[in-house]
MIVEXGU-391416 format. One record per residue: residue in one letter; x, y, z of N, C-alpha, C in turn. Coordinates in steps of 0.05 Angstrom, whole numbers. Layout:
N
{code a n_east X n_north Y n_up Z ca_east X ca_north Y ca_up Z c_east X c_north Y c_up Z} .
...
This chain:
113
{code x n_east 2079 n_north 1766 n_up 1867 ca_east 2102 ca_north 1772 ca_up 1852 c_east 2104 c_north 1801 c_up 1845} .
{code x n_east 2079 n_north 1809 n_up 1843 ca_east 2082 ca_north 1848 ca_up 1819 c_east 2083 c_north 1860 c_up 1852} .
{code x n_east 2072 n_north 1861 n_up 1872 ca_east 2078 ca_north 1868 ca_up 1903 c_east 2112 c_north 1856 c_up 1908} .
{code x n_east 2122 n_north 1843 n_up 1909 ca_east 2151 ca_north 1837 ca_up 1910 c_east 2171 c_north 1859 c_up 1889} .
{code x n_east 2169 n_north 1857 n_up 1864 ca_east 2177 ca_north 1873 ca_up 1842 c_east 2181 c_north 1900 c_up 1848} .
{code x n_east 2147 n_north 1908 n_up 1855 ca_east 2148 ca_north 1943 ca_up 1863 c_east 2168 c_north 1948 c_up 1890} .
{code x n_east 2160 n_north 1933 n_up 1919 ca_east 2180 ca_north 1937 ca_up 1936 c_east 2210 c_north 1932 c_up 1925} .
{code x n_east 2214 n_north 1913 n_up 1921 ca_east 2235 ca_north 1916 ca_up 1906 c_east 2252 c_north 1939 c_up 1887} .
{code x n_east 2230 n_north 1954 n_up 1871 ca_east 2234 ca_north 1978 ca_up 1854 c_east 2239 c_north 1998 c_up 1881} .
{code x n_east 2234 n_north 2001 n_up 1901 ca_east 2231 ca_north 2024 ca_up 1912 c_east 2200 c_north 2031 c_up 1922} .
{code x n_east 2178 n_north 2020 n_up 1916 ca_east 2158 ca_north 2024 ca_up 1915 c_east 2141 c_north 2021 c_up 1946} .
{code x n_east 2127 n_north 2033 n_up 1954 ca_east 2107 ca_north 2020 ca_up 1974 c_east 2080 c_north 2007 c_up 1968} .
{code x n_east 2077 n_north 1984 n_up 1971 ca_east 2060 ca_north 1969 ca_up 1956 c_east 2046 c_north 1952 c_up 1978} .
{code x n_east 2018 n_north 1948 n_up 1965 ca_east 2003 ca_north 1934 ca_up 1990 c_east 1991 c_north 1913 c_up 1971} .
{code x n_east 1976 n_north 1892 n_up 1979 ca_east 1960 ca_north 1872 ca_up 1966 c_east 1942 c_north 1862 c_up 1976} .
{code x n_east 1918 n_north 1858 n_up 1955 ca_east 1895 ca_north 1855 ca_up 1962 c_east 1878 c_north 1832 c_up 1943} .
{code x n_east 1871 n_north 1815 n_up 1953 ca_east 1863 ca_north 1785 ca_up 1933 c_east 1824 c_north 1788 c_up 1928} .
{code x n_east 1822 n_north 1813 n_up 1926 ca_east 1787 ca_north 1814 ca_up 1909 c_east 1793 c_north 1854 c_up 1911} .
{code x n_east 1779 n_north 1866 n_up 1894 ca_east 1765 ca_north 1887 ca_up 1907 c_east 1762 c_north 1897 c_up 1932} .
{code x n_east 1736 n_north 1875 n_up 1942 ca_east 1729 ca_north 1884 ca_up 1971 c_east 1759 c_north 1898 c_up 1988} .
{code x n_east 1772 n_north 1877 n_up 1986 ca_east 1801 ca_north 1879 ca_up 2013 c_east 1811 c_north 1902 c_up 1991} .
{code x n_east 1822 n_north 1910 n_up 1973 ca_east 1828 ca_north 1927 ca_up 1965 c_east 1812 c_north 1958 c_up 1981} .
{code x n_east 1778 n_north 1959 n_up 1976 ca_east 1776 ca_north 1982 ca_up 1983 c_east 1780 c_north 1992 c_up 2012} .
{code x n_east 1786 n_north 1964 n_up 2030 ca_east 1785 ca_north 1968 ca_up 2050 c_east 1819 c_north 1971 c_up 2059} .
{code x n_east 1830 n_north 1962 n_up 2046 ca_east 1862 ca_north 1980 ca_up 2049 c_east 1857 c_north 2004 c_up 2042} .
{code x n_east 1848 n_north 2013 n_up 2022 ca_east 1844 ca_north 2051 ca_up 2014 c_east 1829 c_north 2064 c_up 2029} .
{code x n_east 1801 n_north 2047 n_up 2054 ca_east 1805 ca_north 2066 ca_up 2075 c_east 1828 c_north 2071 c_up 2100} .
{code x n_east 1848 n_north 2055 n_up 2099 ca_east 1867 ca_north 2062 ca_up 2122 c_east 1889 c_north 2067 c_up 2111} .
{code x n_east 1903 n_north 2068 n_up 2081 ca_east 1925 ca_north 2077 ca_up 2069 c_east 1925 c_north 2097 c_up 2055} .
{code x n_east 1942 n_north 2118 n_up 2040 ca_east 1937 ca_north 2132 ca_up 2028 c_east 1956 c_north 2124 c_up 2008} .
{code x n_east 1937 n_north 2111 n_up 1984 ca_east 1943 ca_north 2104 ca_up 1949 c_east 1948 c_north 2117 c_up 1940} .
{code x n_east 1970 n_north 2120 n_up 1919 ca_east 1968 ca_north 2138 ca_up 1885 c_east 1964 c_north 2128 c_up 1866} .
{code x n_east 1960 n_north 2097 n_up 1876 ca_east 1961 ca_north 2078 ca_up 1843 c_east 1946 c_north 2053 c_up 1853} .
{code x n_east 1927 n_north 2042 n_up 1831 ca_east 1923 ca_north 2018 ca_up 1843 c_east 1924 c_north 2001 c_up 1817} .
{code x n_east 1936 n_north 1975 n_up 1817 ca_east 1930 ca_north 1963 ca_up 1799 c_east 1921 c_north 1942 c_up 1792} .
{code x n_east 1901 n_north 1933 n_up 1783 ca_east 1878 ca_north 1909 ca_up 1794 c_east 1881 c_north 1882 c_up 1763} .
{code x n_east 1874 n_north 1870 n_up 1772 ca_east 1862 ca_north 1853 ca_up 1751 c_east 1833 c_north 1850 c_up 1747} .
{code x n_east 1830 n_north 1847 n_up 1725 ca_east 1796 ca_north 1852 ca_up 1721 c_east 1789 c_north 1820 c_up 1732} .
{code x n_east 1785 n_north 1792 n_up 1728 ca_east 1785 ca_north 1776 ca_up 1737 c_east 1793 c_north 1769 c_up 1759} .
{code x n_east 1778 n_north 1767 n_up 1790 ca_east 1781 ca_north 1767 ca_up 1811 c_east 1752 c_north 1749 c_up 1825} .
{code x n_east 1763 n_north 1741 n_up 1847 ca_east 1732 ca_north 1733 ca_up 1861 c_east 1718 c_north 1747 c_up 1881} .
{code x n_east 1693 n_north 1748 n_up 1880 ca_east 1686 ca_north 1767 ca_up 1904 c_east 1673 c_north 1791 c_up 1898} .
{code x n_east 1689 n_north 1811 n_up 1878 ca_east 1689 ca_north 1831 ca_up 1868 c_east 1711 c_north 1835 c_up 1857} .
{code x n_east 1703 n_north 1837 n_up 1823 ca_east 1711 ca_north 1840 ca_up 1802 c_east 1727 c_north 1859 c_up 1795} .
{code x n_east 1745 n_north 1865 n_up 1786 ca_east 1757 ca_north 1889 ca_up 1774 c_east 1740 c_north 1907 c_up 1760} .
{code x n_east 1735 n_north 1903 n_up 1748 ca_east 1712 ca_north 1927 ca_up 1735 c_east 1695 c_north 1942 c_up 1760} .
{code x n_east 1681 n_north 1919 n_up 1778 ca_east 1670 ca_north 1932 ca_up 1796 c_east 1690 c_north 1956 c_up 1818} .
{code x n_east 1709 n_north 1942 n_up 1821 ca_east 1728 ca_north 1960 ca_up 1837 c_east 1744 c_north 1989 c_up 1815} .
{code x n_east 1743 n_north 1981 n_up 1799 ca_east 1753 ca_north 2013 ca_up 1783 c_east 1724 c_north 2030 c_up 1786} .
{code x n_east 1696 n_north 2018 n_up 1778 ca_east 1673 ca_north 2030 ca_up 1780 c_east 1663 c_north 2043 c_up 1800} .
{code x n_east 1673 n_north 2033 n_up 1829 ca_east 1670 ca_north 2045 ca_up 1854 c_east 1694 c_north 2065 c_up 1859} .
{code x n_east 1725 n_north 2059 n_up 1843 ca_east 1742 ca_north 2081 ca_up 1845 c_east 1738 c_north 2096 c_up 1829} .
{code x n_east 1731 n_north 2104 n_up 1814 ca_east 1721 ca_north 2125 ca_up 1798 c_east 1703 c_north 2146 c_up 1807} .
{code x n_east 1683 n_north 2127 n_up 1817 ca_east 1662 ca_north 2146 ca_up 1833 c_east 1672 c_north 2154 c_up 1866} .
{code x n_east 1679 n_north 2142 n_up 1875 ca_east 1688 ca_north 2152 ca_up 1895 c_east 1706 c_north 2168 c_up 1899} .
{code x n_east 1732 n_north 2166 n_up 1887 ca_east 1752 ca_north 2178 ca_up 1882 c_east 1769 c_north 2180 c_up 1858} .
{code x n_east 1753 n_north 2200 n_up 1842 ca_east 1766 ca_north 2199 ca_up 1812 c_east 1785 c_north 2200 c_up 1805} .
{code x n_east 1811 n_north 2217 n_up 1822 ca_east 1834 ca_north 2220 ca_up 1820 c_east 1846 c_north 2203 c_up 1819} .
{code x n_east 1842 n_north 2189 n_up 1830 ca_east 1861 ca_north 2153 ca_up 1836 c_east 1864 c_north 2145 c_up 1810} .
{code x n_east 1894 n_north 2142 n_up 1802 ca_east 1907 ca_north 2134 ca_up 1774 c_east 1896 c_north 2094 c_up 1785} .
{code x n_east 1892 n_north 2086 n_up 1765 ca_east 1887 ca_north 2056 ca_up 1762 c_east 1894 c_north 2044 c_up 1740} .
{code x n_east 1917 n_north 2020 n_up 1736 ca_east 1915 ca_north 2007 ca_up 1719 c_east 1906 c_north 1980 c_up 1718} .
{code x n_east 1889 n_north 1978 n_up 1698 ca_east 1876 ca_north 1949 ca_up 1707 c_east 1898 c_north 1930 c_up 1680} .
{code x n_east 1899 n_north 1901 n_up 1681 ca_east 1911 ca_north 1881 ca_up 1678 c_east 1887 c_north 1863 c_up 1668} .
{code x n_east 1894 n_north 1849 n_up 1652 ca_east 1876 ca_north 1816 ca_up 1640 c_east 1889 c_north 1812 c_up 1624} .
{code x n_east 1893 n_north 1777 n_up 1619 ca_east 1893 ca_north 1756 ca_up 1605 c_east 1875 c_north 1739 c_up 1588} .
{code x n_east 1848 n_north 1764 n_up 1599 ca_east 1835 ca_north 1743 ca_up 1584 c_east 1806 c_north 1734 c_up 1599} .
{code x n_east 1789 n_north 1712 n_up 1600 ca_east 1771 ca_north 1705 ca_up 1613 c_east 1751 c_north 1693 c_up 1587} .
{code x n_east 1727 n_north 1690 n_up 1593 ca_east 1698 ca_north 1693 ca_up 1567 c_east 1707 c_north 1705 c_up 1546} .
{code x n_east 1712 n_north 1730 n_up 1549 ca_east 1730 ca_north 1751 ca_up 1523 c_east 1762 c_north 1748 c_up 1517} .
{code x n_east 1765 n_north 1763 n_up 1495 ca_east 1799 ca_north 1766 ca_up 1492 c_east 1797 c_north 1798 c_up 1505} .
{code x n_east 1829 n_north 1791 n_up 1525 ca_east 1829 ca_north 1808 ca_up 1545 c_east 1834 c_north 1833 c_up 1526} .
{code x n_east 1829 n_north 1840 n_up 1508 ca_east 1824 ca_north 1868 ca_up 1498 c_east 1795 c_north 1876 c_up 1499} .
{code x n_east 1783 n_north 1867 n_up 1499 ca_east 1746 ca_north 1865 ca_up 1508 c_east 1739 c_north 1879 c_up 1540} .
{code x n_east 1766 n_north 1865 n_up 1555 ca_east 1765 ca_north 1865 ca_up 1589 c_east 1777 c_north 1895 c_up 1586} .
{code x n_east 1798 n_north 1899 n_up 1566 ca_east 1808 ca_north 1922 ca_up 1571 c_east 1803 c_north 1954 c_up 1568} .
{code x n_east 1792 n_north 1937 n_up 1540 ca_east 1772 ca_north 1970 ca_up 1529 c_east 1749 c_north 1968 c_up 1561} .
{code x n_east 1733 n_north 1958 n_up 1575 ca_east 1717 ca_north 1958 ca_up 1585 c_east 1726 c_north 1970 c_up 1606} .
{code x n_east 1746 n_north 1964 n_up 1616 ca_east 1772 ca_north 1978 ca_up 1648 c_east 1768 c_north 1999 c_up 1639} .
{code x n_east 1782 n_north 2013 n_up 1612 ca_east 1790 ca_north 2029 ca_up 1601 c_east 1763 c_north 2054 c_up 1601} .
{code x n_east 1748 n_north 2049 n_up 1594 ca_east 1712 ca_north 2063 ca_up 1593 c_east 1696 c_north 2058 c_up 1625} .
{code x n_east 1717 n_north 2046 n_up 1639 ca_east 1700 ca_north 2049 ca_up 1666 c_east 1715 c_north 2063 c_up 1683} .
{code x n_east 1744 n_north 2076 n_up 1659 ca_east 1758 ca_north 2096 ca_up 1687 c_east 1778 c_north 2093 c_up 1694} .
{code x n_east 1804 n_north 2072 n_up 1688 ca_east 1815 ca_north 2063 ca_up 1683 c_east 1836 c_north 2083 c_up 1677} .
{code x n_east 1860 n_north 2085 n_up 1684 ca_east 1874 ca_north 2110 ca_up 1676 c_east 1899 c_north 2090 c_up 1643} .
{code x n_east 1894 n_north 2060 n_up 1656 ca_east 1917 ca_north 2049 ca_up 1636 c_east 1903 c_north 2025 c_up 1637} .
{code x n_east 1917 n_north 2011 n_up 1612 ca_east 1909 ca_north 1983 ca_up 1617 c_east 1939 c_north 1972 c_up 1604} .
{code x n_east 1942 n_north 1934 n_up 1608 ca_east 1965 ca_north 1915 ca_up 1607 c_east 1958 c_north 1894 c_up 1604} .
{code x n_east 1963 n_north 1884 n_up 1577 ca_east 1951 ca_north 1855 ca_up 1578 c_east 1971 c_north 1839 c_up 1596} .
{code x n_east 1960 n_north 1818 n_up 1603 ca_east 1980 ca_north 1793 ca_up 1608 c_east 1976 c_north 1766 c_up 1592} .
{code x n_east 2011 n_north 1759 n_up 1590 ca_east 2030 ca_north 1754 ca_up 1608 c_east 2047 c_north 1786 c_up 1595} .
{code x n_east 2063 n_north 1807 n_up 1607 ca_east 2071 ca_north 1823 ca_up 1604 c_east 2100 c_north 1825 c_up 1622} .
{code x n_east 2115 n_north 1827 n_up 1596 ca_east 2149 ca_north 1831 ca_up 1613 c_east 2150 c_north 1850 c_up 1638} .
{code x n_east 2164 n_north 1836 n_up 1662 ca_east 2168 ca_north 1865 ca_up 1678 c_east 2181 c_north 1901 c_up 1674} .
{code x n_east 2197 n_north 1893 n_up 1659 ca_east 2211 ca_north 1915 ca_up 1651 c_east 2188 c_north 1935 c_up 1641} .
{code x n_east 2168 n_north 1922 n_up 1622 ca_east 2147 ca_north 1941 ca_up 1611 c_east 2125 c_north 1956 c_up 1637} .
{code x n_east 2119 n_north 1929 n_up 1655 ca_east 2107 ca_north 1935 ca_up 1675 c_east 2108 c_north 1960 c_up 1694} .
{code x n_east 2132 n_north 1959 n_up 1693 ca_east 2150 ca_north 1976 ca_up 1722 c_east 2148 c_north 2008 c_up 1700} .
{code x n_east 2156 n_north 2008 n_up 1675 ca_east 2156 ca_north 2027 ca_up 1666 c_east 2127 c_north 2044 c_up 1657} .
{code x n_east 2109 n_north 2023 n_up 1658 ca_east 2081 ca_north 2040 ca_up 1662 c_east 2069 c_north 2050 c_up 1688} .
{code x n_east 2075 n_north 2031 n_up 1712 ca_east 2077 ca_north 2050 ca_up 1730 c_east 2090 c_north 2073 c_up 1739} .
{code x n_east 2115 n_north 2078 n_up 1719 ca_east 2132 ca_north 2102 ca_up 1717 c_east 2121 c_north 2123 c_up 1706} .
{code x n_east 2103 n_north 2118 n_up 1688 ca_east 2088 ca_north 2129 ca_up 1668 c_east 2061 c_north 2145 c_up 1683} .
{code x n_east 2039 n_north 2124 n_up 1692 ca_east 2023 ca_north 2139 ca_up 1708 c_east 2033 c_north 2160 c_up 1727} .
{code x n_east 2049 n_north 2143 n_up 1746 ca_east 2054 ca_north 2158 ca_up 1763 c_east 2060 c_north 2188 c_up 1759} .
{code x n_east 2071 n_north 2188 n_up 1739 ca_east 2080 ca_north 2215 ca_up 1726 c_east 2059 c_north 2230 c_up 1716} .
{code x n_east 2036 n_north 2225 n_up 1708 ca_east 2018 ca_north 2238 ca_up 1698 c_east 2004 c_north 2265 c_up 1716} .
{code x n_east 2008 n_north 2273 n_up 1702 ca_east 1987 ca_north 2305 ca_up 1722 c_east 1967 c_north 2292 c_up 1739} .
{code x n_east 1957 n_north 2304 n_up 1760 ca_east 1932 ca_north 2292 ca_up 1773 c_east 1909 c_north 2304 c_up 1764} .
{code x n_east 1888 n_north 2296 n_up 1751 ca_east 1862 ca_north 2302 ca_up 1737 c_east 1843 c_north 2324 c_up 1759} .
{code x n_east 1842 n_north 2351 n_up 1744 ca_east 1823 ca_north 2373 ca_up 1763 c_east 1793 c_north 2349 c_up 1767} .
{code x n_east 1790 n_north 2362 n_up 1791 ca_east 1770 ca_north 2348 ca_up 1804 c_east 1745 c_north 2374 c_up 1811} .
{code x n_east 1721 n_north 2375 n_up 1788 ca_east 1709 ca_north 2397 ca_up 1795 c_east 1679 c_north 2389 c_up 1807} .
């Protein structure tokens, strides 16, 4: 549905159902945004912001949760401290959605020294 939305917006959008397949679209596409859910199988959101971080700091990321073991503010501060450029709880209106990716996107890109 949030891959339908963004094309929809105008957006070029790809999708990826764990981490893993995520990093392996970012070796053959060139990203400016990724936005993950921390709750995934396979490889976790946290783990995949933790490998984008280190690998490629620049990469704006917003991670997403509803929730899980913790209240997804637990999931979020944790996104958020692992690198995370934004976080969004769910369930979250689109209108808000679309406008935080307006938001990142807009952000300066972080010197990389």
């Amino acid at each position: 549905m949030l891959r339908r939305t963004l094309v929809r917006s105008g957006y070029a959008a790809h999708e990826a159902g764990n981490g893993r397949e995520a990093l392996a679209i970012l070796k053959q596409v060139p990203i400016d945004l990724v936005v993950t859910d921390i709750i995934m199988p396979d490889m976790e959101g946290i783990e995949l912001i933790l490998s984008l971080h280190k690998h490629r700091p620049a990469l704006r990321v917003i991670a997403m949760s509803a929730g899980g073991r913790l209240h997804p503010h637990g999931y979020l501060t944790l996104a958020k401290s692992s690198g995370a450029t934004r976080t969004i709880e769910k369930p979250f209106e689109i209108g808000d959605f679309l406008a935080l990716i307006r938001e990142v996107l807009a952000l300066p890109q972080p010197a990389i020294v």
